[in-house]
MOPAC internal coordinates of N, CA, C and O (Angstrom, degrees):
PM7 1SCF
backbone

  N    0.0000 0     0.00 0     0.00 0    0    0    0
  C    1.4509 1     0.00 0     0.00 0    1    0    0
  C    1.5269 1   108.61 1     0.00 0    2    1    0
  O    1.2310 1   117.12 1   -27.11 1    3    2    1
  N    1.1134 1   123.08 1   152.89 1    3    2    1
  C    1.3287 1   131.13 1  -160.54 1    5    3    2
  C    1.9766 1   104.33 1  -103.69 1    6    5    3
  O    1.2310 1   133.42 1   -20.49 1    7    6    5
  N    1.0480 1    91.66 1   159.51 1    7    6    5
  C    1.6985 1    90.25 1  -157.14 1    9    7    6
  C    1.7630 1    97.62 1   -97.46 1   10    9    7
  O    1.2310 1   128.21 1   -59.73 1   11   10    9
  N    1.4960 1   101.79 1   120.27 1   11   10    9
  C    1.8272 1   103.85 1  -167.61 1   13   11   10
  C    1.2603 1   109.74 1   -70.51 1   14   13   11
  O    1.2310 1   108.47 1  -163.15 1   15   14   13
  N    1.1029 1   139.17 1    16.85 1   15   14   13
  C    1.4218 1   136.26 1   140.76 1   17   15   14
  C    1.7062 1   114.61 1   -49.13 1   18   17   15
  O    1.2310 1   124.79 1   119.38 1   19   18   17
  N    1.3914 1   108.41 1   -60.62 1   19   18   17
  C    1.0616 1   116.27 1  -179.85 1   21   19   18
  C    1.6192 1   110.93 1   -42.39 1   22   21   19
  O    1.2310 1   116.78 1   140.28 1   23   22   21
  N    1.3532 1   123.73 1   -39.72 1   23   22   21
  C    1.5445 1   109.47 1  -176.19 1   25   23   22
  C    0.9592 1   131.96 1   -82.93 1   26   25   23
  O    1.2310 1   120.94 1   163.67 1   27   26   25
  N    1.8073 1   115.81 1   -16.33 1   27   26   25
  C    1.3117 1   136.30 1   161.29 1   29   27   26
  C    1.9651 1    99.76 1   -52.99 1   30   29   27
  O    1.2310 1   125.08 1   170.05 1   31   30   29
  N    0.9604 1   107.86 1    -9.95 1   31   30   29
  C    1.8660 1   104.69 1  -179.04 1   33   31   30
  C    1.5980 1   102.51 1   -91.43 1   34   33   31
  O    1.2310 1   134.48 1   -49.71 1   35   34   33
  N    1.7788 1    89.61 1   130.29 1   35   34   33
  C    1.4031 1    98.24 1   176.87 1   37   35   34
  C    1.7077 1   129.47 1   -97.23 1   38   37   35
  O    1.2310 1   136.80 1   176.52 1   39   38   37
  N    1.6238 1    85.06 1    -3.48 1   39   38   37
  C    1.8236 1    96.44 1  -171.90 1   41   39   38
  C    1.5364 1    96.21 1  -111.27 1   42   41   39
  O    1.2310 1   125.79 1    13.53 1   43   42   41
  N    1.4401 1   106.47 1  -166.47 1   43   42   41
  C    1.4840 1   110.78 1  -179.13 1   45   43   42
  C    2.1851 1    94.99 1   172.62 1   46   45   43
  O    1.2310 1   128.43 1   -67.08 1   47   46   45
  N    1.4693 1   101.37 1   112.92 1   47   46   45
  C    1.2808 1    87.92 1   164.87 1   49   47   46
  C    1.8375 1   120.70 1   -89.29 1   50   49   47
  O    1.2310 1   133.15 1   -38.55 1   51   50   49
  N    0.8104 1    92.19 1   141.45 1   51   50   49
  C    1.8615 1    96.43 1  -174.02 1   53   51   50
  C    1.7387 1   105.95 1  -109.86 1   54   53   51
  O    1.2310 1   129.33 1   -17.36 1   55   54   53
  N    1.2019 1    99.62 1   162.64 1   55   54   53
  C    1.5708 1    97.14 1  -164.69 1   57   55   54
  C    1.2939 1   106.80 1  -156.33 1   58   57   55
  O    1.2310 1   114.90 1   -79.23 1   59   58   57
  N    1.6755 1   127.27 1   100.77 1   59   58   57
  C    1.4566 1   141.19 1  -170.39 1   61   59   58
  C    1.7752 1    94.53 1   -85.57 1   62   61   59
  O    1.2310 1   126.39 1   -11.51 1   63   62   61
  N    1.4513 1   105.31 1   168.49 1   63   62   61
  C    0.9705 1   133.48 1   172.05 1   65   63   62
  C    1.4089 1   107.21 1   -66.31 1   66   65   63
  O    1.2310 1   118.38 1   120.28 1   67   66   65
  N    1.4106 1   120.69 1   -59.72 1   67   66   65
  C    1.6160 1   122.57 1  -172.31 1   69   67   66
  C    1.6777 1    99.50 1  -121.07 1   70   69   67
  O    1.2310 1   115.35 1  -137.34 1   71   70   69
  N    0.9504 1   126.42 1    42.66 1   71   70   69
  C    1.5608 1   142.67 1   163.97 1   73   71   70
  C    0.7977 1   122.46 1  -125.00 1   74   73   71
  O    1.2310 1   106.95 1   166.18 1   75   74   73
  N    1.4549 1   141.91 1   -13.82 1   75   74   73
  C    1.4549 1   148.13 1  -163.35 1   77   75   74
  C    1.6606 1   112.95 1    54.61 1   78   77   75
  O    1.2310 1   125.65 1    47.22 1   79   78   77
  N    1.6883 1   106.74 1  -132.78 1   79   78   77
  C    1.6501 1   101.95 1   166.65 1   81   79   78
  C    1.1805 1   125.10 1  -112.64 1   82   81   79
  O    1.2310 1   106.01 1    12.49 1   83   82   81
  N    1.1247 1   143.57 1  -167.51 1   83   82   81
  C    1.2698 1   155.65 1   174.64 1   85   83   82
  C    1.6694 1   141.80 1  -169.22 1   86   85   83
  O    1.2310 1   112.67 1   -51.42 1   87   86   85
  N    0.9500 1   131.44 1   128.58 1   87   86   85
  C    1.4979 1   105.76 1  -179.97 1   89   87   86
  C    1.2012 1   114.31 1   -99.98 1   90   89   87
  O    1.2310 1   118.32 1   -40.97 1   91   90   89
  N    1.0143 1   120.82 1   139.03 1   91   90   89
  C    1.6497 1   137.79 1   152.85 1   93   91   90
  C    1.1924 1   148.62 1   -83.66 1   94   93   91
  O    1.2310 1   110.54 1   -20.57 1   95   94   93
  N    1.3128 1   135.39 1   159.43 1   95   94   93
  C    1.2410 1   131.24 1   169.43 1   97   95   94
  C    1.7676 1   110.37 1   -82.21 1   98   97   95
  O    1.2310 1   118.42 1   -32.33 1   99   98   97
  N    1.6982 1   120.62 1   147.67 1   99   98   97
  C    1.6544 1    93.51 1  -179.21 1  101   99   98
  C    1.1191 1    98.80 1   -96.90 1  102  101   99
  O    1.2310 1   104.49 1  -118.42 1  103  102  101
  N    1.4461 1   146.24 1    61.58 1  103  102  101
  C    1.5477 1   150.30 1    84.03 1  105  103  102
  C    1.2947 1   116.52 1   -20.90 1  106  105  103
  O    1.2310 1   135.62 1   111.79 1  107  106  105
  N    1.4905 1    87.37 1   -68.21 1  107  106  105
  C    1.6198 1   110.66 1  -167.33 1  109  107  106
  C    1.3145 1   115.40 1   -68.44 1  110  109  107
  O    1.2310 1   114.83 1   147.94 1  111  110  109
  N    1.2066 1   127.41 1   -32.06 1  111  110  109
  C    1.5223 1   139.66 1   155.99 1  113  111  110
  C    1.2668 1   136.65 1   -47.36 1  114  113  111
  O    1.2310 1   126.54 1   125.41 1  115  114  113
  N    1.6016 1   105.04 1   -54.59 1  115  114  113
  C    1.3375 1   104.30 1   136.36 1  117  115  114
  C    1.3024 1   134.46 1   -33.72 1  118  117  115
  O    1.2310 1   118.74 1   122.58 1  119  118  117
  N    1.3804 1   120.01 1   -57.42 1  119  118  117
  C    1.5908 1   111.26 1  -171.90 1  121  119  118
  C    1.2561 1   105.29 1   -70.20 1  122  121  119
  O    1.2310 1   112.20 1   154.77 1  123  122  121
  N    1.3891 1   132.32 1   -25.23 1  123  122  121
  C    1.3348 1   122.61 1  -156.40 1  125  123  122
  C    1.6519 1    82.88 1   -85.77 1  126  125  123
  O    1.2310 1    94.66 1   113.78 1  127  126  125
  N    1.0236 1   161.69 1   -66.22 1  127  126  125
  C    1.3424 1   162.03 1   159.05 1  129  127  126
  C    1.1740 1    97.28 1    -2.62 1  130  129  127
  O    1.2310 1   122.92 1    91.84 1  131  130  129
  N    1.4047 1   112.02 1   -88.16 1  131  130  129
  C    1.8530 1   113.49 1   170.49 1  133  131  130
  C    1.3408 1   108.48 1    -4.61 1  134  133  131
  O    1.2310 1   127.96 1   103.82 1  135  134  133
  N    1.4609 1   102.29 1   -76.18 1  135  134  133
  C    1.8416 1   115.69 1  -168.24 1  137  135  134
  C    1.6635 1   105.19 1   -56.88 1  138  137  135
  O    1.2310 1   129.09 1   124.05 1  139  138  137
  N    0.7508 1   100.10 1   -55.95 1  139  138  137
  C    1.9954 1    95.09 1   175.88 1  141  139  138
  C    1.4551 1   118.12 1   -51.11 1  142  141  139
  O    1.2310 1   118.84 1   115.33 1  143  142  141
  N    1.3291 1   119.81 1   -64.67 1  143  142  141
  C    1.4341 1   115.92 1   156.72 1  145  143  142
  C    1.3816 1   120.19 1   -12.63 1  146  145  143
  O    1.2310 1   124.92 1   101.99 1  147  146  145
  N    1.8934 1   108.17 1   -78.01 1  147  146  145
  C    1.1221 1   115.26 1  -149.36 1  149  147  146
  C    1.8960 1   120.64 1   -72.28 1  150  149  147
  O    1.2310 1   128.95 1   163.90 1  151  150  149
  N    2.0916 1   100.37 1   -16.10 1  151  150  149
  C    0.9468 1    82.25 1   155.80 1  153  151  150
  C    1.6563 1   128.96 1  -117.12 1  154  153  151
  O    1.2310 1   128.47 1  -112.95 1  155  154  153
  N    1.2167 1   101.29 1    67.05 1  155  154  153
  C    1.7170 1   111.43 1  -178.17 1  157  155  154
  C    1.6904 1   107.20 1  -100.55 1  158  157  155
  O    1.2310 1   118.59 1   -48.36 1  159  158  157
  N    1.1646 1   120.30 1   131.64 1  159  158  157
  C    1.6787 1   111.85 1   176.28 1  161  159  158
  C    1.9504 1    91.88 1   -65.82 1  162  161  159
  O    1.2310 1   108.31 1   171.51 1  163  162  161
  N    0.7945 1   139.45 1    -8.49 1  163  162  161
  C    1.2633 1   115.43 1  -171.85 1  165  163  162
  C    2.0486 1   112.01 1  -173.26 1  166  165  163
  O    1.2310 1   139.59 1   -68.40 1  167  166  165
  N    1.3501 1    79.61 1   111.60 1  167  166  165
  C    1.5076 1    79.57 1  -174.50 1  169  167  166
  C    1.8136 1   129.32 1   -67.20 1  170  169  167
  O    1.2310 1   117.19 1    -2.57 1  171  170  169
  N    1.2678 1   122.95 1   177.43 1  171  170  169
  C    1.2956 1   111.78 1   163.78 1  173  171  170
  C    1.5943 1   128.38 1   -40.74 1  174  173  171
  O    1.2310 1   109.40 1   -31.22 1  175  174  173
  N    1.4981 1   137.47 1   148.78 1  175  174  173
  C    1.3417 1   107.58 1   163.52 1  177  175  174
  C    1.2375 1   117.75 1   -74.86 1  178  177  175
  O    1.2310 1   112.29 1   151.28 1  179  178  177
  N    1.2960 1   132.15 1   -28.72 1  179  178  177
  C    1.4243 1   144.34 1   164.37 1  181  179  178
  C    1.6231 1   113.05 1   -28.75 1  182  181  179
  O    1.2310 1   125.77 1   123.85 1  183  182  181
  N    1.3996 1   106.52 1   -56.15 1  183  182  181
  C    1.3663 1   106.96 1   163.65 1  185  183  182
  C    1.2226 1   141.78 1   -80.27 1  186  185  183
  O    1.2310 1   116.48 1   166.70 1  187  186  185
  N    1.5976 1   124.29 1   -13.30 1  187  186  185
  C    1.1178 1   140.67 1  -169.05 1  189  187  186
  C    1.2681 1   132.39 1   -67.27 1  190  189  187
  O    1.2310 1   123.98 1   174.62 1  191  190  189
  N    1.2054 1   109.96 1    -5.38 1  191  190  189
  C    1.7444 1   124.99 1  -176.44 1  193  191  190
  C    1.8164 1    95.34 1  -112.32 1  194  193  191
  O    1.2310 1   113.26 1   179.38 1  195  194  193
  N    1.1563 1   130.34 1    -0.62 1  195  194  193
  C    1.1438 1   135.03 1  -155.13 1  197  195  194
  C    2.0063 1    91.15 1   -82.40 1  198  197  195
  O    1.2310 1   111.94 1   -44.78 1  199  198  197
  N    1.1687 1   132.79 1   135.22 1  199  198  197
  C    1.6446 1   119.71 1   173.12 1  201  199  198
  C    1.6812 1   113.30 1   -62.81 1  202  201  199
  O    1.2310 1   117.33 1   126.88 1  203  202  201
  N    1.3114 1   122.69 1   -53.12 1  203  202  201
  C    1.4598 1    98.82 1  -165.40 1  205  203  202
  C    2.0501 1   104.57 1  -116.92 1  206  205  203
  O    1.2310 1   125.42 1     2.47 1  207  206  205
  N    0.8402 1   107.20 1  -177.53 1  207  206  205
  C    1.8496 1   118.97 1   160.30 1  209  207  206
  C    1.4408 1   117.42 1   -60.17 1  210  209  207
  O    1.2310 1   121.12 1   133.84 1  211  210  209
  N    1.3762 1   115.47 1   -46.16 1  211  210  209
  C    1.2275 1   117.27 1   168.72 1  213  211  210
  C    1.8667 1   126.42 1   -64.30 1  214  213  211
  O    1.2310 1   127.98 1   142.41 1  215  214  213
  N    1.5417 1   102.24 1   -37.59 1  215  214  213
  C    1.3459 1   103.70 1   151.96 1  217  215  214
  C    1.1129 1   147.84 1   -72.45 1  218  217  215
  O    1.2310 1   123.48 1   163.98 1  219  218  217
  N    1.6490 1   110.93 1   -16.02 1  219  218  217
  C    1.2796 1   129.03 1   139.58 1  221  219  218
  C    1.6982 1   129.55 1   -43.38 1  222  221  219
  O    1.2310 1   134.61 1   112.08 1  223  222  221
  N    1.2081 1    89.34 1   -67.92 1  223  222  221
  C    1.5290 1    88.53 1   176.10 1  225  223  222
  C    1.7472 1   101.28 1   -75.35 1  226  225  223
  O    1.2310 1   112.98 1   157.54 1  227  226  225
  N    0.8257 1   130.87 1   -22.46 1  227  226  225
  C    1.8794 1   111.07 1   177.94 1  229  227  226
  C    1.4895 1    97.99 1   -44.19 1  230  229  227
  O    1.2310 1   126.64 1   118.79 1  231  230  229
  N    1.6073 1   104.83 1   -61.21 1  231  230  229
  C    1.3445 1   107.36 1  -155.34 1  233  231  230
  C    1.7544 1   112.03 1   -75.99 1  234  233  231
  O    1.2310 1   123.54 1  -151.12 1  235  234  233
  N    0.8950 1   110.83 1    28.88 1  235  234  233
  C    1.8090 1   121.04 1  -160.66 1  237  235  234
  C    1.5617 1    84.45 1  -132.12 1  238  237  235
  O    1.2310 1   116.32 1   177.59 1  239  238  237
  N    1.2886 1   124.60 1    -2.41 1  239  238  237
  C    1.6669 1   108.14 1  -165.67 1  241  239  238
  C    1.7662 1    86.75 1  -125.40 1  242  241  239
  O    1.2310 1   124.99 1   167.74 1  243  242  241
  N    0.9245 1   108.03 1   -12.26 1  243  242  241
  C    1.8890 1   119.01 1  -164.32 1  245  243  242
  C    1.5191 1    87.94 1  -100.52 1  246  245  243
  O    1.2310 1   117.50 1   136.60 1  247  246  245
  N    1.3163 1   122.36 1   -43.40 1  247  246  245
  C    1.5573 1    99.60 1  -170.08 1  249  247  246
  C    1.6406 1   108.31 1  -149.67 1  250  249  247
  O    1.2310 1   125.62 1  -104.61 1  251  250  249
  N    0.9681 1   106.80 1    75.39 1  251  250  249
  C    1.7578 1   109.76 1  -178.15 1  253  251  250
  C    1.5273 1    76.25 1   165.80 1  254  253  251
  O    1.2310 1   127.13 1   -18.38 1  255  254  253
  N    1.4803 1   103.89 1   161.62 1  255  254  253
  C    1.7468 1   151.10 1   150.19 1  257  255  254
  C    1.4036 1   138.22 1  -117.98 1  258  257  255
  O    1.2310 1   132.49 1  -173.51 1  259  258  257
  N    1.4229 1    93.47 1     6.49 1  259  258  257
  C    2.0025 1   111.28 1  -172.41 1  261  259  258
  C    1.2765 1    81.65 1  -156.07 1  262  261  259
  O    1.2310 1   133.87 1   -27.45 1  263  262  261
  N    1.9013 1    90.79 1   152.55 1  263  262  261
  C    0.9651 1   101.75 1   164.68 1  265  263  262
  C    1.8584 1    99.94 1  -163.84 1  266  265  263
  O    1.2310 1   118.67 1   -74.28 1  267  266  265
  N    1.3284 1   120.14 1   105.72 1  267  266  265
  C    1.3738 1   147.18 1  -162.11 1  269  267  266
  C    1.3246 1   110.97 1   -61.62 1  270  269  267
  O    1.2310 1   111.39 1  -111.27 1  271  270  269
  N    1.5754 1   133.81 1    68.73 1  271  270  269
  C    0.9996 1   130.37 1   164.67 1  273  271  270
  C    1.6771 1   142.27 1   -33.00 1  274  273  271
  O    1.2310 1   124.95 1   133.76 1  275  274  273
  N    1.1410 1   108.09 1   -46.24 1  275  274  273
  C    1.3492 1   118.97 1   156.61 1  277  275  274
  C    1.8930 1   109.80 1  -148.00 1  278  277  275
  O    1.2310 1   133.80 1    -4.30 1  279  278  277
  N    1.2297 1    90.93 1   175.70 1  279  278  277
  C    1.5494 1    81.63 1  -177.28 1  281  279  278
  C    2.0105 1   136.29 1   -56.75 1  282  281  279
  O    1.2310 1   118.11 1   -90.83 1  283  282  281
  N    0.7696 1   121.21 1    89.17 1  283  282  281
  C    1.4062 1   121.17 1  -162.57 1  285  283  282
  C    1.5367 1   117.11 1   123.34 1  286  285  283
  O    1.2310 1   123.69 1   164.75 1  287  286  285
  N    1.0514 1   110.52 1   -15.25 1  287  286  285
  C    1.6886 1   119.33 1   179.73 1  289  287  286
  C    1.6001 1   113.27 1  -121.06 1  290  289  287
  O    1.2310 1   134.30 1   -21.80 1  291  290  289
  N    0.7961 1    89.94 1   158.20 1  291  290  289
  C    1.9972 1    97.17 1  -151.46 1  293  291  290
  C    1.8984 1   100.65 1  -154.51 1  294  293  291
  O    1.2310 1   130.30 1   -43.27 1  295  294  293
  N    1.3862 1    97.73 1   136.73 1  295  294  293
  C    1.5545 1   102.52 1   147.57 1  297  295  294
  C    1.2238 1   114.56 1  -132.56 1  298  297  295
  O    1.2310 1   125.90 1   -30.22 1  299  298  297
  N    1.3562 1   106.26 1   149.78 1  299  298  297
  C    1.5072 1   134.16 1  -179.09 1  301  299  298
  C    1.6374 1   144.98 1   -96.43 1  302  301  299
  O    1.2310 1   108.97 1   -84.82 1  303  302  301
  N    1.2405 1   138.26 1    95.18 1  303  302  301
  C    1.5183 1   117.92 1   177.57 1  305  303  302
  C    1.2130 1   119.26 1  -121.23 1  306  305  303
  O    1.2310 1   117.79 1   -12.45 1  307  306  305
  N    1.9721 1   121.82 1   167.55 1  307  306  305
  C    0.9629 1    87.70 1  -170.34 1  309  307  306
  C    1.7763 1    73.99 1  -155.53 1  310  309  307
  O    1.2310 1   120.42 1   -25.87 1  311  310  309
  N    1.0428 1   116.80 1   154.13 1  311  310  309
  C    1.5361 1   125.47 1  -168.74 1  313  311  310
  C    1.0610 1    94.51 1  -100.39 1  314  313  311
  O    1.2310 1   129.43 1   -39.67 1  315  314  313
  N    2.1362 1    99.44 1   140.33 1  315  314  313
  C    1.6517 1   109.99 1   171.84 1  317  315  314
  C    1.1194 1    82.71 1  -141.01 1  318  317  315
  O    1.2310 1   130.21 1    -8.86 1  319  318  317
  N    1.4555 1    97.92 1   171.14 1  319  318  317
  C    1.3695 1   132.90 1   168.24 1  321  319  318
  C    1.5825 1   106.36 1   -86.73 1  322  321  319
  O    1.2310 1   120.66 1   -40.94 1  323  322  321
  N    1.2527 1   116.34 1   139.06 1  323  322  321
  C    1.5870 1   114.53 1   168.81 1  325  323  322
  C    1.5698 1   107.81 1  -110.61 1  326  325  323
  O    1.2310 1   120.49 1   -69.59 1  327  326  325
  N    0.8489 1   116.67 1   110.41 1  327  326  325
  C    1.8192 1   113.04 1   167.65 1  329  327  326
  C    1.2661 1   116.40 1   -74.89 1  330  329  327
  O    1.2310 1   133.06 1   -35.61 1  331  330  329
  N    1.5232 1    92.36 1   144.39 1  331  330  329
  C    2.0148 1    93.49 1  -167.43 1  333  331  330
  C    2.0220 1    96.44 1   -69.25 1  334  333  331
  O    1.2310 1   125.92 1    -6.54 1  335  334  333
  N    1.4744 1   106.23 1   173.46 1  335  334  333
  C    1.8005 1    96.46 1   173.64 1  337  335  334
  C    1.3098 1   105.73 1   -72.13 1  338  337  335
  O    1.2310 1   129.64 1   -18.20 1  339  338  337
  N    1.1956 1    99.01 1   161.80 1  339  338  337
  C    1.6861 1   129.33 1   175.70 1  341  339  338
  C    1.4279 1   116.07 1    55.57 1  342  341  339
  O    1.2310 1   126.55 1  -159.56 1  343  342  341
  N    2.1386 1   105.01 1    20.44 1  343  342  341
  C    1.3607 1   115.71 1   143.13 1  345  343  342
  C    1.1535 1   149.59 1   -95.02 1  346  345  343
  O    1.2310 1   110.64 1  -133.21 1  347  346  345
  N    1.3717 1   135.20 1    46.79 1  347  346  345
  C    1.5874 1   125.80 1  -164.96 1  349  347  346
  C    1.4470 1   128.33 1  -101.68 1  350  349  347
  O    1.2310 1   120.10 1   180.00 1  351  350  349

């Protein structure tokens, strides 16, 4: 089970193969999950009984940080905290 701290997080940097990194919103994280999913010939079996893409990726953001597109290529995220300025 995934530790509920983690969902209280609103960012998440993600990290493509030929994109480098980025941060996101986890809106935005979601979709990019979405988008990876949707174009995979074949999803996880873990996920595969799941009804939509979006429930796919929920549960891909709740409990995993990779997710192995084809063999050898991979994307990555990983939730941070952002502190507002002149908080650290």
């Amino acid at each position: 089970m995934s530790d509920p701290l983690i969902r209280e997080l609103d960012h998440y940097v993600v990290l493509e193969p030929a994109g480098g990194e980025r941060i996101l919103t986890a809106a935005e994280t979601l979709g990019w999950l979405e988008h990876h999913l949707s174009v995979m010939a074949e999803v996880p079996a873990d996920l595969s009984g799941l009804p939509s893409r979006a429930d796919q990726a929920a549960r891909l953001l709740e409990t995993a940080c990779q997710l192995e597109l084809e063999p050898g290529r991979s994307v990555q995220w990983f939730a941070v905290r952002l502190e507002p300025p002149g908080q650290a």
